[in-house]
C-alpha positions, 0 to 999 in steps of 0.5 A: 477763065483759064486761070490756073496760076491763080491763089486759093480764096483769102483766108483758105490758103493753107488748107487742102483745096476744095475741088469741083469737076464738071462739064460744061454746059450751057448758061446753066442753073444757079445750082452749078454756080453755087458748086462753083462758089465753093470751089478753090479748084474748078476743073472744065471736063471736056475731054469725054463722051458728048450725052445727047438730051444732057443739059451740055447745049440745052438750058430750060428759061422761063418764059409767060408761056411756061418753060422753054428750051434753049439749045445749041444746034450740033452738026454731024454729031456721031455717036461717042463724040467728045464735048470738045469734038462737037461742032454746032450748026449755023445754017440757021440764026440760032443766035437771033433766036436765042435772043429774041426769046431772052428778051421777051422772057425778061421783058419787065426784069430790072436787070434784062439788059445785063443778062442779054449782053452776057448772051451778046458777048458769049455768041459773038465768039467766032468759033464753030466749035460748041465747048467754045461757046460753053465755056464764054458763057461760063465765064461771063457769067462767073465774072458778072457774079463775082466768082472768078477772083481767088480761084483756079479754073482749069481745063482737064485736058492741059493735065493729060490724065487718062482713064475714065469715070471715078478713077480718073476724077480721083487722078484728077483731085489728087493732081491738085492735092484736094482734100474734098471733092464736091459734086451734084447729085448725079455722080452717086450713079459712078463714083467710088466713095470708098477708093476716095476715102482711102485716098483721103479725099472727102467726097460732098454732095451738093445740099441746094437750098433753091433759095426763092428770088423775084421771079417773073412768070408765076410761082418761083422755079429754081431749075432754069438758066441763072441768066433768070436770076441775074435778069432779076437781081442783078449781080445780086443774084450772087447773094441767093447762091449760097448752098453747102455740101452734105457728106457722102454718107448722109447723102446715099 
């Protein structure tokens, strides 16, 4: 998805972009998608600290036993490690094991094919490295929903814009000239609202909707990997990710 050169979405050429900036994670919620959605720039931000118990290698599926995790084994992880420094580990056959519980998890889901052979296509990346498996994944997942045409993605790390936290996501919106940033709930905890305005940069945080959908395994649960969704409805599950933003005022 390294497609920087691409044209912003039909109809929003002349506006300011919307900007999103997010690390990477594993095959994850719709929510992200629907971040993704409304995007004209998507920023992959690999280039900072790996959190352990993040949702950077784990993603929750929903399974006739409840939920379960799937997760990336790491190898010699060290504390302070980049996303883009993190090995993963393969002395065991975490790639059959992943499979094997996607399979029986949608065992019954119309479209169980299509979201394993995104989860085939994204393991067979011949590399050790974690981000790489990250991003295939992402991608994957972008082009079966349809989310891939008018959009740029971009890696941070091709922009060579330092410092950290809020600063640095500022440096970054303004590389592209946006005039919103939208981001998930949990960069209230550090972003400074005010330096964005006074940059002229709009902050939105994500409104989810957590539209429900046909689901499997009991009542409708919104918090699992979009392989779920896509499992059920296909590439409609595009149809269900439709949420908007709420500015940062109403939000805080």
């Amino acid at each position: 998805m390294d497609d920087a050169g691409a044209p912003s979405r039909p109809g929003r050429a002349l506006a300011p972009p919307v900007v999103v900036i997010s690390q990477p994670m594993l095959f994850p919620w719709a929510g992200m998608f629907e971040q993704i959605r409304l995007a004209d720039v998507y920023v992959h931000y690999p280039d900072v600290q790996f959190s352990k118990g993040s949702f950077t290698n784990r993603v929750q599926v929903k399974t006739a036993g409840g939920s379960r995790w799937l997760t990336l084994p790491l190898r010699d992880l060290q504390l302070g490690q980049r996303i883009d420094e993190v090995l993963l580990d393969d002395r065991r056959d975490w790639r059959r094991s992943h499979l094997d519980l996607l399979a029986q998890a949608f065992d019954g889901a119309p479209f169980r094919d299509d979201a394993l052979d995104i989860v085939r296509s994204t393991y067979a990346t011949d590399s050790e490295r974690l981000l790489d498996i990250l991003l295939a994944g992402l991608d994957a997942c972008v082009r079966y929903l349809g989310f891939d045409a008018g959009r740029r993605f971009v890696d941070s790390r091709e922009l060579d814009i330092g410092g950290h936290g809020s600063a640095r996501v500022l440096e970054v919106v303004r590389r592209f000239e946006g005039a919103t940033y939208v981001t998930g709930h949990g960069a209230r905890n550090y972003l400074d609202h005010e330096a964005f305005e006074r940059a002229g940069v709009a902050v939105e945080y994500m409104d989810y909707r957590k539209t429900a959908h046909a689901q499997l395994h009991g009542p409708f649960t919104p918090h699992v990997s979009v392989l779920d969704p896509i499992a059920n409805l296909g590439r409609a599950a595009a149809g269900i990710i439709t949420s908007g933003t709420i500015h940062w005022r109403q939000f805080a």
